[in-house]
PQR file of N, CA, C, O and H, with PARSE charges and radii, in Angstrom:
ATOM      1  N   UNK A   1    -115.087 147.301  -3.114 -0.4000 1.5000
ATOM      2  CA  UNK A   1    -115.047 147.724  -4.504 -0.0000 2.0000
ATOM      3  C   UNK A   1    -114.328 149.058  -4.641  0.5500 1.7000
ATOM      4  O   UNK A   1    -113.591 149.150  -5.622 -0.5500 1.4000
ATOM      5  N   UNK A   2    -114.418 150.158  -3.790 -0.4000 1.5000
ATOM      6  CA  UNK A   2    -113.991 151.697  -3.642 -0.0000 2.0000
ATOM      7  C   UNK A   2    -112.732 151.214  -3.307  0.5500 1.7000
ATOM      8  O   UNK A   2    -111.848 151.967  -3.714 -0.5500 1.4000
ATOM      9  H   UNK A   2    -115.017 150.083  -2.993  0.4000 1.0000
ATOM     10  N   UNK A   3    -112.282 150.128  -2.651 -0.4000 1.5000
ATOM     11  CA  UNK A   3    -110.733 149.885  -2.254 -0.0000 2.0000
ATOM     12  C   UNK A   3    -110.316 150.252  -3.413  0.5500 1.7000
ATOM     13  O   UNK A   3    -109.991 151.359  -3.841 -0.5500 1.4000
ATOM     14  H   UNK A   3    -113.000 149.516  -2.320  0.4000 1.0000
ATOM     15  N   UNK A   4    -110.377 148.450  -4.252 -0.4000 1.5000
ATOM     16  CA  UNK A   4    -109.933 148.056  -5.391 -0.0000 2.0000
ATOM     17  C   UNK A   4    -110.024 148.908  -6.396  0.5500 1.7000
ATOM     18  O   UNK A   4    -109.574 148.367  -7.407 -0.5500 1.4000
ATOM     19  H   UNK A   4    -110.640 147.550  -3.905  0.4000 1.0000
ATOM     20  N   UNK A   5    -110.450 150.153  -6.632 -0.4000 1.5000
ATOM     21  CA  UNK A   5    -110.657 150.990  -7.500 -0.0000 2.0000
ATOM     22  C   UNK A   5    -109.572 152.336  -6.877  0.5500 1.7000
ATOM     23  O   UNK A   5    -108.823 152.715  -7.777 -0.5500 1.4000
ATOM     24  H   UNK A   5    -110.815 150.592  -5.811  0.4000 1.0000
ATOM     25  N   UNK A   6    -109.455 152.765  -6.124 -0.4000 1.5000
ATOM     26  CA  UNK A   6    -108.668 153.311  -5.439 -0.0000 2.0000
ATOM     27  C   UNK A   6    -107.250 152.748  -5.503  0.5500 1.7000
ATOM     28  O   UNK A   6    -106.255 153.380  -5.859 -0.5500 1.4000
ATOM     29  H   UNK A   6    -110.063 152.457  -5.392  0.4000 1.0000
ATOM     30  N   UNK A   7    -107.281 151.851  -5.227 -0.4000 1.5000
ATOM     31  CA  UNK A   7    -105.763 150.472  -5.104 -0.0000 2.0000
ATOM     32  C   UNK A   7    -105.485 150.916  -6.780  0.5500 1.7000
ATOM     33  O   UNK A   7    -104.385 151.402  -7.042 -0.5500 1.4000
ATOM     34  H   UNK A   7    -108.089 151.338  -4.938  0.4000 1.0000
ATOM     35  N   UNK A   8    -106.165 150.796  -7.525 -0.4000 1.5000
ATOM     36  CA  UNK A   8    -105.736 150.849  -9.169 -0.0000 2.0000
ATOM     37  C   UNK A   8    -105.287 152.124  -9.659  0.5500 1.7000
ATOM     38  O   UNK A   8    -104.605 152.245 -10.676 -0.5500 1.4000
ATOM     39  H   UNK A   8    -107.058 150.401  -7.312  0.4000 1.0000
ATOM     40  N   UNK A   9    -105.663 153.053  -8.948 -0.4000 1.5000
ATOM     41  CA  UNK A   9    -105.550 154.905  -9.543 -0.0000 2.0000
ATOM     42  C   UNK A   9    -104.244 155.273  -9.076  0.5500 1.7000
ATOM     43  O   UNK A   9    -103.366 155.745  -9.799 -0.5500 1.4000
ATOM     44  H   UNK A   9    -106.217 152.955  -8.121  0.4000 1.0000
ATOM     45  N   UNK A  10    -104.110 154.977  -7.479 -0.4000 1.5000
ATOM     46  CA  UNK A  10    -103.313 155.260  -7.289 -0.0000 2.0000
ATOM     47  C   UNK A  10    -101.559 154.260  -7.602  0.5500 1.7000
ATOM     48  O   UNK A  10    -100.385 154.602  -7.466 -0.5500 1.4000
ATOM     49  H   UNK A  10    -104.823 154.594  -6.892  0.4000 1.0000
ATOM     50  N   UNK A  11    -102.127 153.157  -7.988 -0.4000 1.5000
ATOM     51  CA  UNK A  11    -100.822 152.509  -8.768 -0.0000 2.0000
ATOM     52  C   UNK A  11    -100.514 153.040 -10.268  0.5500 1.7000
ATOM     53  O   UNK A  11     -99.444 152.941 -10.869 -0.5500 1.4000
ATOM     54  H   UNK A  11    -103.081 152.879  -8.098  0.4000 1.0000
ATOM     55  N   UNK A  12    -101.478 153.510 -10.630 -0.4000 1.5000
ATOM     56  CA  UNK A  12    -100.950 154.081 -12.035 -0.0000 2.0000
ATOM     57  C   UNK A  12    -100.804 155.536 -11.670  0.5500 1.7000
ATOM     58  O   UNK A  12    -100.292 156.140 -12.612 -0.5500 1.4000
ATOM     59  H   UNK A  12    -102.347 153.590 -10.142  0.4000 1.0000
ATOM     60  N   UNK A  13    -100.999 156.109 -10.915 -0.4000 1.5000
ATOM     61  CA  UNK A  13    -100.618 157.539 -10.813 -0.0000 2.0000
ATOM     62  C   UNK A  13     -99.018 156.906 -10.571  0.5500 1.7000
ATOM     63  O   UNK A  13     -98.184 156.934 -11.476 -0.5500 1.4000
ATOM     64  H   UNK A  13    -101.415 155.618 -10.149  0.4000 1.0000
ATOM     65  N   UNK A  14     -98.806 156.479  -9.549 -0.4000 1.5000
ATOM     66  CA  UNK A  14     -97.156 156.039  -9.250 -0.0000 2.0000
ATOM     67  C   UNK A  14     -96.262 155.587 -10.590  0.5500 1.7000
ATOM     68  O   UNK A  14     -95.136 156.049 -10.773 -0.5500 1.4000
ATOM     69  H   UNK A  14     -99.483 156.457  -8.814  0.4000 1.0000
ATOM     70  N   UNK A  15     -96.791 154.776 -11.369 -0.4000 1.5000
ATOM     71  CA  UNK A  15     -96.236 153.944 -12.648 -0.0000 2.0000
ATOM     72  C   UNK A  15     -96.047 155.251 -13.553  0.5500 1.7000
ATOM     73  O   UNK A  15     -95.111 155.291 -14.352 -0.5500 1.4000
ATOM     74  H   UNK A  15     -97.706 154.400 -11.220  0.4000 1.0000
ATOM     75  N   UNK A  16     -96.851 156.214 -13.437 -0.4000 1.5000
ATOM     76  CA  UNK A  16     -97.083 157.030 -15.000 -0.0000 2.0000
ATOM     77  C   UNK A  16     -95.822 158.230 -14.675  0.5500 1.7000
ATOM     78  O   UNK A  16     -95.058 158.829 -15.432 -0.5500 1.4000
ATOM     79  H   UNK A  16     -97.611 156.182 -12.789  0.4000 1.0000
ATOM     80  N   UNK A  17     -96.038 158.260 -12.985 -0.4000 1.5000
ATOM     81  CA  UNK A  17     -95.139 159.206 -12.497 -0.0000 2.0000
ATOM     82  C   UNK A  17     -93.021 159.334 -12.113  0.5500 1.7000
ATOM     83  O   UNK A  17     -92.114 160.133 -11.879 -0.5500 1.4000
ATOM     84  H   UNK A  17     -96.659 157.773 -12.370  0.4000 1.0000
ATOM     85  N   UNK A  18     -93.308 158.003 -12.287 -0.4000 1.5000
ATOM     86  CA  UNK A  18     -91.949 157.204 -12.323 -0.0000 2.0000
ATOM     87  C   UNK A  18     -91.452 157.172 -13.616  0.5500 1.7000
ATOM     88  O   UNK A  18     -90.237 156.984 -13.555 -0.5500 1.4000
ATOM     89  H   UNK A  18     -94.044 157.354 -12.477  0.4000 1.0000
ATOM     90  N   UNK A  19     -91.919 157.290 -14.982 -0.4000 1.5000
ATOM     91  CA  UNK A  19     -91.579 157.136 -16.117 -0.0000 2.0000
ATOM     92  C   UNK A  19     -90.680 158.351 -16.676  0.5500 1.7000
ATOM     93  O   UNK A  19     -89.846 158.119 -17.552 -0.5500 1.4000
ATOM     94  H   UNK A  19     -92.906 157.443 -15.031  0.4000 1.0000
ATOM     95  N   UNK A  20     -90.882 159.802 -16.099 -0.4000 1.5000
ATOM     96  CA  UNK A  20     -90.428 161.026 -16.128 -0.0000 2.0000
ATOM     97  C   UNK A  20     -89.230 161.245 -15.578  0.5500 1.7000
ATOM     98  O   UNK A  20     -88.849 162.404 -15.411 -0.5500 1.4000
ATOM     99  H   UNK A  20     -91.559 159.990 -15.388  0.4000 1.0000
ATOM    100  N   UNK A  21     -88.444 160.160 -15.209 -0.4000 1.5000
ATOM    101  CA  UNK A  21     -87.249 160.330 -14.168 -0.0000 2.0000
ATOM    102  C   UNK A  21     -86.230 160.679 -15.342  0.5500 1.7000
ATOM    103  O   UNK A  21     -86.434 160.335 -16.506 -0.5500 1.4000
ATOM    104  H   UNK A  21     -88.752 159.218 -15.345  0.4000 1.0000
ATOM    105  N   UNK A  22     -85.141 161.379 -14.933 -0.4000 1.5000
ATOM    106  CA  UNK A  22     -84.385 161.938 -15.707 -0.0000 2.0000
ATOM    107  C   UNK A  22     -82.887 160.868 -15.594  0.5500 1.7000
ATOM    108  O   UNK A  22     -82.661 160.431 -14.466 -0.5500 1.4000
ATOM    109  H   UNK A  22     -84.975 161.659 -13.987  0.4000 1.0000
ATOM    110  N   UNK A  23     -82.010 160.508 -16.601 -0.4000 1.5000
ATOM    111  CA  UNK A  23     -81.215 159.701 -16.709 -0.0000 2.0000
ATOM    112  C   UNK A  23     -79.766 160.354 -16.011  0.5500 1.7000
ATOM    113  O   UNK A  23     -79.690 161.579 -16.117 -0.5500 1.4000
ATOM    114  H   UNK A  23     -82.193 160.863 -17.518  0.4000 1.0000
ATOM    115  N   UNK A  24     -78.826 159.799 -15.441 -0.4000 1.5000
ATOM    116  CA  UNK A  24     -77.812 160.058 -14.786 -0.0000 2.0000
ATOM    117  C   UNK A  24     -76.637 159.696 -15.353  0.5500 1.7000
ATOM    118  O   UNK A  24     -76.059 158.644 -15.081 -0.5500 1.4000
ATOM    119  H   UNK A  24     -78.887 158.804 -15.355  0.4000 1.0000
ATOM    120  N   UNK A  25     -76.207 160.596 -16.211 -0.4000 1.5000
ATOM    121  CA  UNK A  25     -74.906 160.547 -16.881 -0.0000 2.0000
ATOM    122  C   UNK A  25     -73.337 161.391 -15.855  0.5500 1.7000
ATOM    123  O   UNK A  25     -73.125 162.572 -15.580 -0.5500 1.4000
ATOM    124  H   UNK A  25     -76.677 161.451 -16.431  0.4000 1.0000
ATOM    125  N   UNK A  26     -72.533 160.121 -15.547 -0.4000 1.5000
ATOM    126  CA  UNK A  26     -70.712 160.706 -15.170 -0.0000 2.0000
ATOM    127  C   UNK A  26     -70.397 160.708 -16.341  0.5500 1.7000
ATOM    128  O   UNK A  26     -70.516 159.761 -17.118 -0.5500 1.4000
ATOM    129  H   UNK A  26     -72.705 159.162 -15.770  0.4000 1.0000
ATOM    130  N   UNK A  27     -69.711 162.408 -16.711 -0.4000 1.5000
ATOM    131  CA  UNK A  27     -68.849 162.769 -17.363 -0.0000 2.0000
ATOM    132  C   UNK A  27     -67.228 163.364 -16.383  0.5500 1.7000
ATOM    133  O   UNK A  27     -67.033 163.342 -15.167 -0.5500 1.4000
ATOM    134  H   UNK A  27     -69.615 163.177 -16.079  0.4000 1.0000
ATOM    135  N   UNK A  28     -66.313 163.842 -17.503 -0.4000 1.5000
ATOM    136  CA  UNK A  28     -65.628 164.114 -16.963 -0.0000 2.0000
ATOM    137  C   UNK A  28     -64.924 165.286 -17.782  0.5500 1.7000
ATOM    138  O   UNK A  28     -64.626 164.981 -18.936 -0.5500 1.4000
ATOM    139  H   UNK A  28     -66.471 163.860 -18.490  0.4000 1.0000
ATOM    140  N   UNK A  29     -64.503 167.032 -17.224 -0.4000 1.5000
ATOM    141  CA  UNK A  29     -64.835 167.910 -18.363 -0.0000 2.0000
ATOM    142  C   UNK A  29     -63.587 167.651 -18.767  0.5500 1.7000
ATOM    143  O   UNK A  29     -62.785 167.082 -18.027 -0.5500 1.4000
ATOM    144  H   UNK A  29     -64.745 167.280 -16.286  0.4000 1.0000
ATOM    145  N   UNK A  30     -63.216 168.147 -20.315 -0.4000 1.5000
ATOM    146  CA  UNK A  30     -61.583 167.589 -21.044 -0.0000 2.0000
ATOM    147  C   UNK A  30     -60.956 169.169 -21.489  0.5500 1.7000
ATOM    148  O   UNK A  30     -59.792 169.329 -21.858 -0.5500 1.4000
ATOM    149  H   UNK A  30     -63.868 168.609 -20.917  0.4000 1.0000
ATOM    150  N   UNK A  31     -62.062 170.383 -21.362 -0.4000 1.5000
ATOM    151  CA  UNK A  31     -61.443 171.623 -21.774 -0.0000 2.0000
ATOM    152  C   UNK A  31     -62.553 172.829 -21.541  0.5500 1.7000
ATOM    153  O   UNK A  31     -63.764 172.607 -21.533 -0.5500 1.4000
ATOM    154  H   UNK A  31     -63.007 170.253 -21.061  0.4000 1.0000
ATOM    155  N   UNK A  32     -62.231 173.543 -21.438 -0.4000 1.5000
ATOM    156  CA  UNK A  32     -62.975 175.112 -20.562 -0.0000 2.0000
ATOM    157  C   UNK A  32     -62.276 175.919 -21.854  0.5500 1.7000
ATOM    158  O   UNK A  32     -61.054 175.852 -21.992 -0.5500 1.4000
ATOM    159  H   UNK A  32     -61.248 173.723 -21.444  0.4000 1.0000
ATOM    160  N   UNK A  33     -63.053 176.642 -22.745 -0.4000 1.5000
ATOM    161  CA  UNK A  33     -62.767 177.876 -23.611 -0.0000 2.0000
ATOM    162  C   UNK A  33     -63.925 178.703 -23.565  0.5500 1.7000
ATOM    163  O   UNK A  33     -64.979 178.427 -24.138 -0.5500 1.4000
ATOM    164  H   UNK A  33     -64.045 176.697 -22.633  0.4000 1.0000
ATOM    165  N   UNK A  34     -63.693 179.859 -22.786 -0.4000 1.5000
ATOM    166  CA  UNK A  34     -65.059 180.666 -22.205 -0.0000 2.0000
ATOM    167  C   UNK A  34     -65.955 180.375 -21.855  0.5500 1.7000
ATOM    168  O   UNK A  34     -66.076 180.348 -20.631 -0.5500 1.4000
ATOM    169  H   UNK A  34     -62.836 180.083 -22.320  0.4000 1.0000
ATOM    170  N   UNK A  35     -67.149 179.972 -22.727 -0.4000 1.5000
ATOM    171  CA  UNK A  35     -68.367 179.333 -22.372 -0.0000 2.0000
ATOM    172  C   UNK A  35     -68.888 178.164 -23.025  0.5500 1.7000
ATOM    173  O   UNK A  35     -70.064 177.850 -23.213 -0.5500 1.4000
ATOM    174  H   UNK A  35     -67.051 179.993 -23.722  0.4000 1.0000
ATOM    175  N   UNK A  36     -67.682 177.487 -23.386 -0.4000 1.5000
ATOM    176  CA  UNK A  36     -67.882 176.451 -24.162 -0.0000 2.0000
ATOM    177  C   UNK A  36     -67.193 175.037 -23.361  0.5500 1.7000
ATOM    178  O   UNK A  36     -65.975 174.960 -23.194 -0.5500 1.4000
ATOM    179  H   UNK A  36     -66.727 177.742 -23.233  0.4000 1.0000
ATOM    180  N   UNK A  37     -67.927 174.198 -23.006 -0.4000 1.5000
ATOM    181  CA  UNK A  37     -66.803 172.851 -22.275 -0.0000 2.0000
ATOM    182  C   UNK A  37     -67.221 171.879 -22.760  0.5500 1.7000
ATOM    183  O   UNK A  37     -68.434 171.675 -22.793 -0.5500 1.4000
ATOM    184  H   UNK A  37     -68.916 174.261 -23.141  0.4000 1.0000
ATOM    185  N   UNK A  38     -66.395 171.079 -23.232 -0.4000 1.5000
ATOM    186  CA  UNK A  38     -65.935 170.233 -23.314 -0.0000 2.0000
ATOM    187  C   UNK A  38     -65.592 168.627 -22.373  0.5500 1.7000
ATOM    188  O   UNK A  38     -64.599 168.361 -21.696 -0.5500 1.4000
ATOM    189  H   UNK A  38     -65.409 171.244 -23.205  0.4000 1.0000
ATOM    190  N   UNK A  39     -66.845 167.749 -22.659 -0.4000 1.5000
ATOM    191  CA  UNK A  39     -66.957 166.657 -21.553 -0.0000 2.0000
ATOM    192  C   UNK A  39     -66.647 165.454 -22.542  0.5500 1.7000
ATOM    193  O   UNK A  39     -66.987 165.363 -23.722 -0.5500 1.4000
ATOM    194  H   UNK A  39     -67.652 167.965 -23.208  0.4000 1.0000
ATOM    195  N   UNK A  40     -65.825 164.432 -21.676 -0.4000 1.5000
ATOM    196  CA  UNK A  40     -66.124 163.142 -21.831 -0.0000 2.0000
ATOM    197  C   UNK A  40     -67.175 162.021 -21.219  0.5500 1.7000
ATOM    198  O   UNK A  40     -66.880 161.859 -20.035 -0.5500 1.4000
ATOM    199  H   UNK A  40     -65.549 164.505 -20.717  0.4000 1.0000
ATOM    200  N   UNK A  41     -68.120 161.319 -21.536 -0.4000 1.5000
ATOM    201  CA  UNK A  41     -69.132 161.318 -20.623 -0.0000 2.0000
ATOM    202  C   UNK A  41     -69.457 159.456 -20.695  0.5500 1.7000
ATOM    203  O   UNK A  41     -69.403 158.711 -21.673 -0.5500 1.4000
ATOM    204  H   UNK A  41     -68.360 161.450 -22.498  0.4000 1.0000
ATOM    205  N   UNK A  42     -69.638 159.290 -19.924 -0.4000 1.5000
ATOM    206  CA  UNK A  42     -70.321 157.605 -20.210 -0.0000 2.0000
ATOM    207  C   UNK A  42     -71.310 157.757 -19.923  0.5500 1.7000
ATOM    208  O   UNK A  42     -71.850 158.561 -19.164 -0.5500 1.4000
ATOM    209  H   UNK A  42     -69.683 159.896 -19.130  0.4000 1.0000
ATOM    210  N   UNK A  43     -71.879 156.453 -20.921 -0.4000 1.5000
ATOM    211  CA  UNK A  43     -73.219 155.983 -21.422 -0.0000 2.0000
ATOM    212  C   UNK A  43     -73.893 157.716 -22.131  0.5500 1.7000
ATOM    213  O   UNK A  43     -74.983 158.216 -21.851 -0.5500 1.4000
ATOM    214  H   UNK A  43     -71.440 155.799 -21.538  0.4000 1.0000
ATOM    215  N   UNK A  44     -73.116 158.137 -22.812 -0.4000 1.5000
ATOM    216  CA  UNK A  44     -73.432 159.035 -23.269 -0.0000 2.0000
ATOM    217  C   UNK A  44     -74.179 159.170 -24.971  0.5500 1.7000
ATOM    218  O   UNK A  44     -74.102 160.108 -25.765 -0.5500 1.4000
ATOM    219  H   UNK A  44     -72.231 157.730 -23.039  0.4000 1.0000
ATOM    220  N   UNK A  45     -74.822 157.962 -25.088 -0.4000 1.5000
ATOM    221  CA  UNK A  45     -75.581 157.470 -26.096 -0.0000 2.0000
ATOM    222  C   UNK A  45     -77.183 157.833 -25.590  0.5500 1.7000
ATOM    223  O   UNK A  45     -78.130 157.942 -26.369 -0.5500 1.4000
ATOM    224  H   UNK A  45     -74.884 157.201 -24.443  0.4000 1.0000
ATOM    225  N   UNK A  46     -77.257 157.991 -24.119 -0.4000 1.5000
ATOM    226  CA  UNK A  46     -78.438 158.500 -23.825 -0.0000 2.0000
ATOM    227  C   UNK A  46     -78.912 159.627 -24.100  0.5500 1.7000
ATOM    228  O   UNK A  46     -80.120 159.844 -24.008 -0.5500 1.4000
ATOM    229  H   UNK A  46     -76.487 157.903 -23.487  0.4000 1.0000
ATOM    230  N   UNK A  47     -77.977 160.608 -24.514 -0.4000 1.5000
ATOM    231  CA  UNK A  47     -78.347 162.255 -24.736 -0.0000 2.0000
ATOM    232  C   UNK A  47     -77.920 162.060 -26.589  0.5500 1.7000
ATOM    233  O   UNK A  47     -77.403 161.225 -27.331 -0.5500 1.4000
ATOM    234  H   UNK A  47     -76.995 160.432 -24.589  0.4000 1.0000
ATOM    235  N   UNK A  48     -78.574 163.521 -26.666 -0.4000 1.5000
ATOM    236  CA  UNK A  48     -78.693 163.840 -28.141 -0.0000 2.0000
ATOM    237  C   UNK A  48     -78.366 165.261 -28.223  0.5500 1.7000
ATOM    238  O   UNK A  48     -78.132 165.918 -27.209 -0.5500 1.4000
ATOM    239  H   UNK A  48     -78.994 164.199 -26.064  0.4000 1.0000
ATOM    240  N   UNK A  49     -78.341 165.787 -29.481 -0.4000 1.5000
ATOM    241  CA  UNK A  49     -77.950 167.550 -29.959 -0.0000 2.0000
ATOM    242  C   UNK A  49     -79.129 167.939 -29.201  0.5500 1.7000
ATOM    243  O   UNK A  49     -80.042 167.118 -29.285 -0.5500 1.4000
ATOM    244  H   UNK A  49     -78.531 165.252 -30.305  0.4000 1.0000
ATOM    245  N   UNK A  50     -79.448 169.335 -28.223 -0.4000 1.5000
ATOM    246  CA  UNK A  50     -80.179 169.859 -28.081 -0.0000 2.0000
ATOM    247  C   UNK A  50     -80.617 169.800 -26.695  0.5500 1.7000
ATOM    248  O   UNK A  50     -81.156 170.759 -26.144 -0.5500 1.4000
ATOM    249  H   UNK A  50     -78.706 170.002 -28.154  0.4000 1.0000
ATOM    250  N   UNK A  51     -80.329 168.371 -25.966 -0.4000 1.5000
ATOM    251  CA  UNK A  51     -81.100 168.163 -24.844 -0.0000 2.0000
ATOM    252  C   UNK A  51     -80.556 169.044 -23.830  0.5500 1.7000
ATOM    253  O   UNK A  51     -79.364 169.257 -23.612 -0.5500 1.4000
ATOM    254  H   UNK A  51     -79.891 167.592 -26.414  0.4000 1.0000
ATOM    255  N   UNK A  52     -81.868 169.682 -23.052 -0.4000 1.5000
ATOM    256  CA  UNK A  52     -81.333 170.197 -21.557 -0.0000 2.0000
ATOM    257  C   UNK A  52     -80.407 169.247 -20.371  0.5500 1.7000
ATOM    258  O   UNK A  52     -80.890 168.381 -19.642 -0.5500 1.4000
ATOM    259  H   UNK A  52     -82.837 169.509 -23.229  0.4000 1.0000
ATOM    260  N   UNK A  53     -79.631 169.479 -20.394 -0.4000 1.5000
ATOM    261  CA  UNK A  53     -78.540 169.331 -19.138 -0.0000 2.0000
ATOM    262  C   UNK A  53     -78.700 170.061 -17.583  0.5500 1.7000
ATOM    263  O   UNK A  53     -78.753 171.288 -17.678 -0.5500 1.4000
ATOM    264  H   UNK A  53     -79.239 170.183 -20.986  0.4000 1.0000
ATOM    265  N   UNK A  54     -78.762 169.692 -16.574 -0.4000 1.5000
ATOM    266  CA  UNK A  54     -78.074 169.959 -15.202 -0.0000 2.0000
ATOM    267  C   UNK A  54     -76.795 169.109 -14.913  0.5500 1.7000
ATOM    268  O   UNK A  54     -76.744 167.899 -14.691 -0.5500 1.4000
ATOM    269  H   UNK A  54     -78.719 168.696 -16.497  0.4000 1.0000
ATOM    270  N   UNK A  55     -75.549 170.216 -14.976 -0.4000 1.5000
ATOM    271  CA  UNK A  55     -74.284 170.131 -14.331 -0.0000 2.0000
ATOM    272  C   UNK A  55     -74.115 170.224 -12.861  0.5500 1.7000
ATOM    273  O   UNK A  55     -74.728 171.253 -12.574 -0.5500 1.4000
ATOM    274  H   UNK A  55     -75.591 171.199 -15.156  0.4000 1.0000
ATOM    275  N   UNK A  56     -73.701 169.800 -11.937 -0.4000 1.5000
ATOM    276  CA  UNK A  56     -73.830 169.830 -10.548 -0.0000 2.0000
ATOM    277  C   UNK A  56     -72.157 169.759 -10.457  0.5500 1.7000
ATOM    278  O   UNK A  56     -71.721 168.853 -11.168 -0.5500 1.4000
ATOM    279  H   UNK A  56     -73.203 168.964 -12.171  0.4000 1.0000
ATOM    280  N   UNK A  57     -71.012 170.591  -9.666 -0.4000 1.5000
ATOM    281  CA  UNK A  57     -69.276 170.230  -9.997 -0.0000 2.0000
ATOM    282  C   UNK A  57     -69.691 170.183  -8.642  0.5500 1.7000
ATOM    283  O   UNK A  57     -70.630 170.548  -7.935 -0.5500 1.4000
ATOM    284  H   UNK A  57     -71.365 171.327  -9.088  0.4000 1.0000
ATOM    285  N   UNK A  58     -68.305 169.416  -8.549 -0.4000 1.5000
ATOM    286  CA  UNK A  58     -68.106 168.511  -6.750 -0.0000 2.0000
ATOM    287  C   UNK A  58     -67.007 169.465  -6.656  0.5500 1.7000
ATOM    288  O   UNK A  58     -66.386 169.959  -7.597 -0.5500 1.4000
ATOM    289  H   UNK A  58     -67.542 169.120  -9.123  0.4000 1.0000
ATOM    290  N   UNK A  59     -66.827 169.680  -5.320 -0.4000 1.5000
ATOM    291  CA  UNK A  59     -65.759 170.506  -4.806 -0.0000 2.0000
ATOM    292  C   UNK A  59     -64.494 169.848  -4.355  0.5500 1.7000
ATOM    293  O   UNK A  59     -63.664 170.224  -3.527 -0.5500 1.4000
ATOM    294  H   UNK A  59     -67.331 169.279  -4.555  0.4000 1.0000
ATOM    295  N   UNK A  60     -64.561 168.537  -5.265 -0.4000 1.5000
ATOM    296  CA  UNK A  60     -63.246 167.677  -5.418 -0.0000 2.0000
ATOM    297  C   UNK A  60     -62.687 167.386  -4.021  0.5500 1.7000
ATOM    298  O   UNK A  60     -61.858 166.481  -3.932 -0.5500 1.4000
ATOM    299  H   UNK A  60     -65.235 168.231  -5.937  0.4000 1.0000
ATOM    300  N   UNK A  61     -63.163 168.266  -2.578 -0.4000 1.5000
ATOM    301  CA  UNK A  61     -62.939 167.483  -1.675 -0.0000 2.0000
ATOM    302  C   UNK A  61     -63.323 166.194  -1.337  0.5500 1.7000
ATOM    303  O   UNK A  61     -64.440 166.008  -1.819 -0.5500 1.4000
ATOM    304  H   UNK A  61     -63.837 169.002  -2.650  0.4000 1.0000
ATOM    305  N   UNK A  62     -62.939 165.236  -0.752 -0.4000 1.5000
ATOM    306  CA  UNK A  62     -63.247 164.195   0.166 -0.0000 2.0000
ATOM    307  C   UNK A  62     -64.365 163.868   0.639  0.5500 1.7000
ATOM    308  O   UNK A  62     -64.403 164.678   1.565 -0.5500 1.4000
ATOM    309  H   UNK A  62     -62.032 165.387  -0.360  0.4000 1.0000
ATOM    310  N   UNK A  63     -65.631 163.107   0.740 -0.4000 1.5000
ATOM    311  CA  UNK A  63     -66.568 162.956   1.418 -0.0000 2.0000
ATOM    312  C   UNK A  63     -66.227 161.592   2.406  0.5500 1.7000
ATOM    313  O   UNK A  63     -65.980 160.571   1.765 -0.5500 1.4000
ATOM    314  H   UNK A  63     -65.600 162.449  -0.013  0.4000 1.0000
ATOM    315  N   UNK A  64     -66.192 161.485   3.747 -0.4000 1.5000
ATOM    316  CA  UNK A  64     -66.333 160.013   4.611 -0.0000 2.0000
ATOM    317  C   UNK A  64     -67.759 160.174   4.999  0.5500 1.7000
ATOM    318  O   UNK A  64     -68.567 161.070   5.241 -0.5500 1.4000
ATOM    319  H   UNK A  64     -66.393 162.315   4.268  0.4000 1.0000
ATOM    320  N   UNK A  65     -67.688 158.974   4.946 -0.4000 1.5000
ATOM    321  CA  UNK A  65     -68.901 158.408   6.032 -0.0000 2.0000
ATOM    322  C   UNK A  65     -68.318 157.442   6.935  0.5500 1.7000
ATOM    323  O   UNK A  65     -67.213 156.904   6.862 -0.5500 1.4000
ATOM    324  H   UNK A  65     -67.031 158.246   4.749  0.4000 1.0000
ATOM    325  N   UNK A  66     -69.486 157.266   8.039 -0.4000 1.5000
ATOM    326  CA  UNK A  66     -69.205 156.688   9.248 -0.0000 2.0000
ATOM    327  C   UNK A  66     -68.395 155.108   8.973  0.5500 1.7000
ATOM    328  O   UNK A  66     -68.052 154.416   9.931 -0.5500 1.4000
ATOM    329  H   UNK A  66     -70.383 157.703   8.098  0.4000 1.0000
TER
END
């Protein structure tokens, strides 16, 4: 019974905790004027006026893998 009750808490701790994931938008920037840029972005119907952003820029080098 302590399983099955246990088995249940911790599946909804996982379910409730998975719901908070943040969406992953590629843009691509189209203009730099001081502190203002300018992106083209897909699936960019997911964001709205206001929302917090993290920008991460690639150092446009090359990545291989094995």
């Amino acid at each position: 019974m302590k399983k099955g009750i246990v088995s249940v808490v911790l599946a909804l701790t996982f379910a409730l905790s998975t719901v908070a994931v943040a969406a992953t938008v590629k843009c691509t920037v189209d203009s730099v004027e001081a502190d203002k840029v300018t992106m083209t972005c897909k699936k960019a119907d997911k964001m709205k006026a206001g929302d917090k952003v993290k920008v991460k820029v690639s150092s446009g080098a090359a990545v291989e893998g094995c």
